[in-house]
N, C-alpha and C positions, 0 to 999 in steps of 0.2 A: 504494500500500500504506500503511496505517496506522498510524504509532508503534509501536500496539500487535501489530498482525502482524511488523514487522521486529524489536521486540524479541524477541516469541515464537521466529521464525525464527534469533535470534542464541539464543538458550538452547538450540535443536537444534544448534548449531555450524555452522551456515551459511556458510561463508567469506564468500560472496555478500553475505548481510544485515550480515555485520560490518561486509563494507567500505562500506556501505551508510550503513551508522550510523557510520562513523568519517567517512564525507564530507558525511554532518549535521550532526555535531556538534563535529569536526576546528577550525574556525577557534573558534568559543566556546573552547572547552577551551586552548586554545592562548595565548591572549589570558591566562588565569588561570597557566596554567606560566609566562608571560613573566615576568608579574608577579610570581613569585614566584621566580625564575629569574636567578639572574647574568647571562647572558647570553642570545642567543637559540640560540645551538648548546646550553645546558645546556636551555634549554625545549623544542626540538626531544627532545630524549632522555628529558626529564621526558612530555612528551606521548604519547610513543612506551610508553613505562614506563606510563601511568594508563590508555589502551586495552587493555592485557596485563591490567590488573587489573579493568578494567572487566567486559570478555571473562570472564575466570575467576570475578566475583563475577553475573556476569549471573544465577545462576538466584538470586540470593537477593533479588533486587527483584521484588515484589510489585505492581507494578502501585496502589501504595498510595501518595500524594505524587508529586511532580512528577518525571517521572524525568532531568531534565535537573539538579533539584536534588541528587538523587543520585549522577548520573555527577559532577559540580561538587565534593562533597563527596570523591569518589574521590580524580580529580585534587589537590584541595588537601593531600589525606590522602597522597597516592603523593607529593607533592615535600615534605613537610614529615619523611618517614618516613628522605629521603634525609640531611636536614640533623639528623635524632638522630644518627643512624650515624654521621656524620660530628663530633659531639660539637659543633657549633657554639654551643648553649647554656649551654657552661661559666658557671658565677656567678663571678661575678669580685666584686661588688659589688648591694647590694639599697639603695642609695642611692637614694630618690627626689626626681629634681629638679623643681622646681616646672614645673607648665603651660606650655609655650611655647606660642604660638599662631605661627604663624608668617605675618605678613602683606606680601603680595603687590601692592605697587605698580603694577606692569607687568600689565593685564589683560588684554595680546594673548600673552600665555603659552600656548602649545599643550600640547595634553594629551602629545603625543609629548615637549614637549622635560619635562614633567613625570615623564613614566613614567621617562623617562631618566636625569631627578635621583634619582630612588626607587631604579631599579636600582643605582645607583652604592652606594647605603646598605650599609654591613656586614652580613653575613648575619642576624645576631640584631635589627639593628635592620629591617631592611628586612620581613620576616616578620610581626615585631609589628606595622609600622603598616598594609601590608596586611591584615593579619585585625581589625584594630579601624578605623581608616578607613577602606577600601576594600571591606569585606565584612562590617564592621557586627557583630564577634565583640565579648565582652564578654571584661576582662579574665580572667575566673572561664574563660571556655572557654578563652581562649589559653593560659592557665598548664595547662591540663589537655590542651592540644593538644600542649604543646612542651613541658611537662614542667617544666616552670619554675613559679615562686609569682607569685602574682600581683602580690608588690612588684617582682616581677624584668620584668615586662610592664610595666608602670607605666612603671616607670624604662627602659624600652629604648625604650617610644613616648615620652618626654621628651626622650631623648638623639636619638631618629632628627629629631623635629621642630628642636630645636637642629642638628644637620647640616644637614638640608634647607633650612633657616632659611639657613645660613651658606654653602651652594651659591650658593641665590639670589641671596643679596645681591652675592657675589664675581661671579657670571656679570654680573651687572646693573650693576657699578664695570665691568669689561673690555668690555660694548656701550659703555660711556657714556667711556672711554678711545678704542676705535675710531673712534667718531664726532665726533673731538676732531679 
Protein backbone atom coordinates (compact mmCIF):
# COMPACT_ATOMS: atom_id res chain seq x y z
CA UNK A 1 0.00 0.00 0.00
CA UNK A 2 1.16 3.47 -0.68
CA UNK A 3 1.98 6.56 1.74
CA UNK A 4 -0.79 7.96 0.08
CA UNK A 5 -3.50 5.05 0.56
CA UNK A 6 -2.53 4.53 4.31
CA UNK A 7 -2.71 8.07 4.96
CA UNK A 8 -6.13 8.22 3.08
CA UNK A 9 -7.14 5.20 5.12
CA UNK A 10 -5.84 6.97 8.51
CA UNK A 11 -8.38 10.08 7.69
CA UNK A 12 -11.36 7.22 7.56
CA UNK A 13 -10.02 6.25 11.20
CA UNK A 14 -8.73 3.09 10.25
CA UNK A 15 -7.32 1.61 13.44
CA UNK A 16 -5.58 -0.80 11.10
CA UNK A 17 -3.76 2.05 8.94
CA UNK A 18 -2.94 4.13 12.12
CA UNK A 19 -1.04 1.41 13.42
CA UNK A 20 0.36 1.04 10.26
CA UNK A 21 1.76 4.57 10.00
CA UNK A 22 2.72 4.67 13.75
CA UNK A 23 5.10 1.51 12.86
CA UNK A 24 6.50 3.73 9.89
CA UNK A 25 7.07 6.34 11.29
CA UNK A 26 7.24 5.38 15.30
CA UNK A 27 11.33 5.17 15.42
CA UNK A 28 11.92 8.78 13.34
CA UNK A 29 9.51 10.53 15.49
CA UNK A 30 10.86 9.01 18.49
CA UNK A 31 14.54 9.99 17.82
CA UNK A 32 13.14 13.88 17.75
CA UNK A 33 10.90 13.41 21.24
CA UNK A 34 14.37 12.01 22.60
CA UNK A 35 15.85 14.97 21.63
CA UNK A 36 13.90 17.18 22.91
CA UNK A 37 12.80 15.17 25.99
CA UNK A 38 14.45 14.89 29.44
CA UNK A 39 14.43 11.79 29.59
CA UNK A 40 13.50 8.60 27.51
CA UNK A 41 10.31 7.67 29.72
CA UNK A 42 9.20 11.62 29.10
CA UNK A 43 9.87 10.89 25.19
CA UNK A 44 8.04 7.74 25.23
CA UNK A 45 4.99 9.98 26.56
CA UNK A 46 5.86 12.88 24.27
CA UNK A 47 5.61 10.28 21.22
CA UNK A 48 2.66 8.79 22.51
CA UNK A 49 1.00 12.54 22.88
CA UNK A 50 2.38 13.74 18.87
CA UNK A 51 0.41 10.24 17.34
CA UNK A 52 -2.97 11.53 19.39
CA UNK A 53 -2.34 14.74 17.43
CA UNK A 54 -1.04 13.52 14.50
CA UNK A 55 -4.38 11.19 14.26
CA UNK A 56 -6.61 14.13 15.11
CA UNK A 57 -4.91 16.63 12.76
CA UNK A 58 -4.79 14.00 9.86
CA UNK A 59 -7.51 15.37 7.76
CA UNK A 60 -5.83 18.79 7.46
CA UNK A 61 -2.74 17.55 5.55
CA UNK A 62 -3.14 17.91 2.12
CA UNK A 63 -1.12 15.77 0.43
CA UNK A 64 0.85 19.13 -0.34
CA UNK A 65 4.97 18.84 1.02
CA UNK A 66 6.41 16.14 2.58
CA UNK A 67 4.29 14.48 4.92
CA UNK A 68 7.00 13.16 7.05
CA UNK A 69 7.98 16.92 7.31
CA UNK A 70 4.63 17.60 8.67
CA UNK A 71 4.00 14.74 11.12
CA UNK A 72 8.07 16.06 12.23
CA UNK A 73 6.60 19.42 12.63
CA UNK A 74 3.68 17.96 14.88
CA UNK A 75 5.94 16.05 17.03
CA UNK A 76 8.34 19.04 17.62
CA UNK A 77 5.04 21.33 18.07
CA UNK A 78 3.28 18.44 20.71
CA UNK A 79 6.69 18.52 23.13
CA UNK A 80 7.43 22.14 22.95
CA UNK A 81 3.51 22.92 23.74
CA UNK A 82 4.37 20.73 26.81
CA UNK A 83 7.26 22.86 28.12
CA UNK A 84 4.88 26.48 27.69
CA UNK A 85 2.41 24.81 30.08
CA UNK A 86 4.81 24.04 32.17
CA UNK A 87 6.20 27.84 32.08
CA UNK A 88 9.85 26.70 31.47
CA UNK A 89 10.64 29.84 29.54
CA UNK A 90 10.51 32.35 32.30
CA UNK A 91 13.03 35.48 31.25
CA UNK A 92 15.12 35.71 33.83
CA UNK A 93 17.78 37.78 31.86
CA UNK A 94 18.15 38.89 27.90
CA UNK A 95 21.93 39.13 28.48
CA UNK A 96 23.68 38.18 25.42
CA UNK A 97 26.85 36.38 25.93
CA UNK A 98 29.23 36.22 23.30
CA UNK A 99 29.62 33.13 20.80
CA UNK A 100 31.08 30.08 22.21
CA UNK A 101 32.16 27.76 19.93
CA UNK A 102 32.65 24.81 21.69
CA UNK A 103 35.74 22.63 20.56
CA UNK A 104 36.13 19.07 20.72
CA UNK A 105 39.59 17.57 21.11
CA UNK A 106 38.57 13.87 21.51
CA UNK A 107 37.12 12.92 17.98
CA UNK A 108 36.13 9.32 18.86
CA UNK A 109 33.04 11.09 20.77
CA UNK A 110 29.83 9.10 19.96
CA UNK A 111 26.92 10.65 18.94
CA UNK A 112 25.08 8.63 21.83
CA UNK A 113 27.47 9.92 24.43
CA UNK A 114 26.76 13.47 22.75
CA UNK A 115 22.84 13.37 22.63
CA UNK A 116 23.53 12.54 26.28
CA UNK A 117 25.42 15.73 27.01
CA UNK A 118 22.43 17.65 25.37
CA UNK A 119 19.83 15.85 27.25
CA UNK A 120 21.41 16.66 30.59
CA UNK A 121 21.18 20.67 29.31
CA UNK A 122 18.31 22.69 31.27
CA UNK A 123 15.09 22.68 29.71
CA UNK A 124 15.23 26.33 28.12
CA UNK A 125 18.66 25.71 27.04
CA UNK A 126 18.46 22.26 25.71
CA UNK A 127 15.23 23.22 23.29
CA UNK A 128 17.03 26.31 21.94
CA UNK A 129 20.18 24.57 20.73
CA UNK A 130 18.11 21.72 19.27
CA UNK A 131 15.91 23.81 17.08
CA UNK A 132 18.94 26.14 16.00
CA UNK A 133 21.60 23.23 15.65
CA UNK A 134 20.02 20.32 15.20
CA UNK A 135 17.13 21.23 13.11
CA UNK A 136 18.45 24.29 11.54
CA UNK A 137 15.54 26.98 13.05
CA UNK A 138 16.41 30.44 12.95
CA UNK A 139 16.41 32.50 15.97
CA UNK A 140 13.38 34.75 14.54
CA UNK A 141 11.23 31.09 14.46
CA UNK A 142 12.53 29.91 17.81
CA UNK A 143 11.48 33.14 19.77
CA UNK A 144 8.03 32.79 17.97
CA UNK A 145 8.02 28.97 18.72
CA UNK A 146 8.75 29.30 22.40
CA UNK A 147 7.59 32.54 22.90
CA UNK A 148 10.50 34.03 23.87
CA UNK A 149 12.47 37.34 21.92
CA UNK A 150 14.80 36.50 20.07
CA UNK A 151 17.69 38.08 22.43
CA UNK A 152 16.38 35.53 24.83
CA UNK A 153 17.21 32.41 22.19
CA UNK A 154 20.51 34.17 21.49
CA UNK A 155 21.45 34.14 24.96
CA UNK A 156 20.08 30.42 25.91
CA UNK A 157 22.05 28.89 22.64
CA UNK A 158 25.28 30.87 24.24
CA UNK A 159 24.61 29.66 27.66
CA UNK A 160 23.68 25.80 26.52
CA UNK A 161 27.18 25.90 24.25
CA UNK A 162 29.02 27.31 27.43
CA UNK A 163 27.53 24.13 29.41
CA UNK A 164 28.15 21.72 26.98
CA UNK A 165 31.40 23.25 26.56
CA UNK A 166 32.03 22.60 30.23
CA UNK A 167 30.48 18.82 30.36
CA UNK A 168 33.02 18.05 27.97
CA UNK A 169 35.90 19.39 29.02
CA UNK A 170 35.13 17.84 32.84
CA UNK A 171 34.07 14.24 31.30
CA UNK A 172 37.49 14.52 29.23
CA UNK A 173 39.83 15.71 32.83
CA UNK A 174 37.93 12.36 34.66
CA UNK A 175 38.84 9.77 31.37
CA UNK A 176 42.26 11.34 31.50
CA UNK A 177 42.27 10.91 35.62
CA UNK A 178 41.20 7.15 35.14
CA UNK A 179 43.60 6.34 32.92
CA UNK A 180 46.35 7.61 35.25
Amino acid sequence: MSLEELISRCKDRDRKAQEQLYRLFNGKLYSICLKYSRNQTEAEDNLQDSFMAIFNKIDQYRFKGSFEGWIRRIAVNTVLQKYRKEKVFNIVSEEIEDEVEAEIEDEDISLDYLLGIIQRLPDKYRLTFNLYVMDGYSHKEISEMLGISEGTSKSNLSRARVILKSHIEEDHRKKKVKSL
